[in-house]
Backbone bond lengths (Angstrom), bond angles and torsions (degrees), N, CA, C in turn:
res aa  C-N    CA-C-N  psi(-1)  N-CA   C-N-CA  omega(-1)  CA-C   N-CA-C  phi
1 X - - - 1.450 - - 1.523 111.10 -
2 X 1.384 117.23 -38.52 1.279 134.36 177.77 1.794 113.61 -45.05
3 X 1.194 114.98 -44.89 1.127 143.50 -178.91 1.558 119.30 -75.42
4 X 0.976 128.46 -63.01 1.474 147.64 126.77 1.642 92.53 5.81
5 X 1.338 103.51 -93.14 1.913 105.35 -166.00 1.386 95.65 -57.75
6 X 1.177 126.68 -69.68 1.808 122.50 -166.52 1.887 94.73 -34.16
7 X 1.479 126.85 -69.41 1.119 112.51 -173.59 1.771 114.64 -57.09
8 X 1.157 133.40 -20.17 1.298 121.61 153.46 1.117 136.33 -50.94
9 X 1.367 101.21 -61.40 1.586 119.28 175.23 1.621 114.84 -64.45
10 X 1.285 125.60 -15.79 1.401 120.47 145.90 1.090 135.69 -88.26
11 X 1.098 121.42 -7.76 1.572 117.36 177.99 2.324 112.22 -101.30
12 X 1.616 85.26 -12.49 1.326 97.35 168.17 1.994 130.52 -77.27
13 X 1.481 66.96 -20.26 2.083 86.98 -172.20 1.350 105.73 -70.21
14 X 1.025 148.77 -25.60 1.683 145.65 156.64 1.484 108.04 -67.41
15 X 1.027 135.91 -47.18 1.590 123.41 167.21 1.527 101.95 -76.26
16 X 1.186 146.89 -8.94 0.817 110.67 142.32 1.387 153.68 -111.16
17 X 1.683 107.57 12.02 1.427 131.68 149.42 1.361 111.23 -74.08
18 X 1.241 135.49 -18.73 1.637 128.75 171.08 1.954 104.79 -68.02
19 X 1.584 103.54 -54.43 1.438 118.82 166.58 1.714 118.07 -18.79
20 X 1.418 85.07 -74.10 1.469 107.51 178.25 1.624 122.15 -60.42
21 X 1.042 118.34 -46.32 1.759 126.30 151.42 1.175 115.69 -68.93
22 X 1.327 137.57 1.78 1.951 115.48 153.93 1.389 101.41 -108.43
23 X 1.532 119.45 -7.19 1.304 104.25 174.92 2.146 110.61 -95.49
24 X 1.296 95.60 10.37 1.381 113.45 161.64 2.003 105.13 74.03
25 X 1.259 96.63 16.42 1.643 110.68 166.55 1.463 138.04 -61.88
26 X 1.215 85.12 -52.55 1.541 124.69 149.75 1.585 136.31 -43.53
27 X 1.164 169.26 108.99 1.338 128.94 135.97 2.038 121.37 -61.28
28 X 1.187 100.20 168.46 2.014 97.72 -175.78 1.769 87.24 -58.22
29 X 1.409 127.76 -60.84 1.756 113.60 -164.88 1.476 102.20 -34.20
30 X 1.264 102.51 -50.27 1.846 100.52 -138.66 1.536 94.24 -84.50
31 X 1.579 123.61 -32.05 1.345 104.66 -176.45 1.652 118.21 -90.02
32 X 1.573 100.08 4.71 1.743 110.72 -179.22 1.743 95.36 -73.72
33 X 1.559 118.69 -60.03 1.164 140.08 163.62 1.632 115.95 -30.55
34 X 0.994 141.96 -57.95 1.463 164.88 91.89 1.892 99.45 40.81
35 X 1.306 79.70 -73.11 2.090 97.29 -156.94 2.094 90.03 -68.39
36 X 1.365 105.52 -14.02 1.527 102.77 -155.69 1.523 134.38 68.94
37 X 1.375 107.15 -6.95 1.191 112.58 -177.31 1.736 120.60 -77.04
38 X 0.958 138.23 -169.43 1.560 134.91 -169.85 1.931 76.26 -113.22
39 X 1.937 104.87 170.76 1.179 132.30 -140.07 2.523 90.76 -78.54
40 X 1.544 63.83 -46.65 1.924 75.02 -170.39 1.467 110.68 -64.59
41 X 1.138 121.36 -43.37 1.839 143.78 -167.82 1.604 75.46 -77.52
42 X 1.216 150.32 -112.14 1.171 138.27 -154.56 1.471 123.64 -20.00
43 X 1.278 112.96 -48.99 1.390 124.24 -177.12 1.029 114.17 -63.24
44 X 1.702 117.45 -30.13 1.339 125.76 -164.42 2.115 103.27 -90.37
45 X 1.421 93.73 -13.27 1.497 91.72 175.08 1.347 105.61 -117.96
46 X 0.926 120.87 4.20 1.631 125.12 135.01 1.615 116.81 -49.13
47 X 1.345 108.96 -75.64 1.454 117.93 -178.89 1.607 96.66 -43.81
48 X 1.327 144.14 -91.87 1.191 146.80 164.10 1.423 119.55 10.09
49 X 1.050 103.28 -28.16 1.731 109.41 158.52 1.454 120.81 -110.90
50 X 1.393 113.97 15.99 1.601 107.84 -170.59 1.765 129.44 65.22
51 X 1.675 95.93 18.88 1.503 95.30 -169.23 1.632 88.66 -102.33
52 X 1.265 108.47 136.34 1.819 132.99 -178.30 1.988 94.05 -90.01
53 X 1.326 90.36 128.61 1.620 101.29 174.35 1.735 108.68 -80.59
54 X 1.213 104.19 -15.28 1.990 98.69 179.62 1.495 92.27 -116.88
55 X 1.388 119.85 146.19 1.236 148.32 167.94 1.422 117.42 -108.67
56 X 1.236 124.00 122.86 1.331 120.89 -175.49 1.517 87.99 -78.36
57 X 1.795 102.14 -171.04 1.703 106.85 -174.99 1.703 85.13 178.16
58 X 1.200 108.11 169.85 1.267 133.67 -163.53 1.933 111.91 -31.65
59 X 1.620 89.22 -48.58 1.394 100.76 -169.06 1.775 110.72 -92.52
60 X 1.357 111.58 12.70 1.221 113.81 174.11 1.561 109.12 -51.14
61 X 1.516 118.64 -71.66 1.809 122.04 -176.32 1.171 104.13 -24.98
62 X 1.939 107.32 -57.64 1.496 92.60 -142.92 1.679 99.46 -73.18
63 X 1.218 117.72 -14.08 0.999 127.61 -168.65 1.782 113.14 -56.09
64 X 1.349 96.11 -43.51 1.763 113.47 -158.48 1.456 85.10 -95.33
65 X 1.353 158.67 -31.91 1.191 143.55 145.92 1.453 121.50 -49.52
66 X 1.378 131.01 -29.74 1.671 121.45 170.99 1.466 77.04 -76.63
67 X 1.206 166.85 -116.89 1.365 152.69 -66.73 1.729 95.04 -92.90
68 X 1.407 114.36 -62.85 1.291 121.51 -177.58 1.752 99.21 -45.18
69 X 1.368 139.55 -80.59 1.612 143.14 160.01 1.706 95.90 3.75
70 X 1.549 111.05 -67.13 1.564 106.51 -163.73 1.515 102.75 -99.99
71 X 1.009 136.07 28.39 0.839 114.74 164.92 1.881 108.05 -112.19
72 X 1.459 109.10 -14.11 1.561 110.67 165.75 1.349 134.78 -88.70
C-alpha cells in the first residue's frame, strides 16, 4: 500500500507544481523543484497545458516600445 501512494504522490507533483505556477504561487525554480522534474521536462509539461513561463505585467508596453525605439 505504501508504494501505491509514494507512486501517486509522485506522479501527481507536476500537476500539481504546474497548478501552483499558473496560479502564480509558485515561482518556475520552486515549482520545477516541487514537480521533481529537471528544469526543461518541467517546462515542457508546462507547455502541455498551455501554461506560458513569462508573464507580461504592467511594464511590458513600455517595455516593447524602448526595445522596438532601439532597436530601429
Amino acid at each position: 500500500m505504501d508504494k501505491t501512494f509514494n507512486d501517486t504522490t509522485l506522479s501527481s507533483r507536476p500537476a500539481l507544481a504546474a497548478s501552483l505556477f499558473r496560479d502564480g504561487l509558485m515561482s518556475l525554480g520552486k515549482a520545477t523543484q516541487f514537480s521533481g522534474l529537471s528544469m526543461s521536462a518541467f517546462i515542457t509539461h508546462l507547455a502541455s497545458f498551455g501554461i506560458e513561463i513569462a508573464r507580461p505585467d504592467e511594464t511590458t508596453a513600455h517595455e516593447t516600445q524602448d526595445l522596438s525605439a532601439w532597436l530601429s
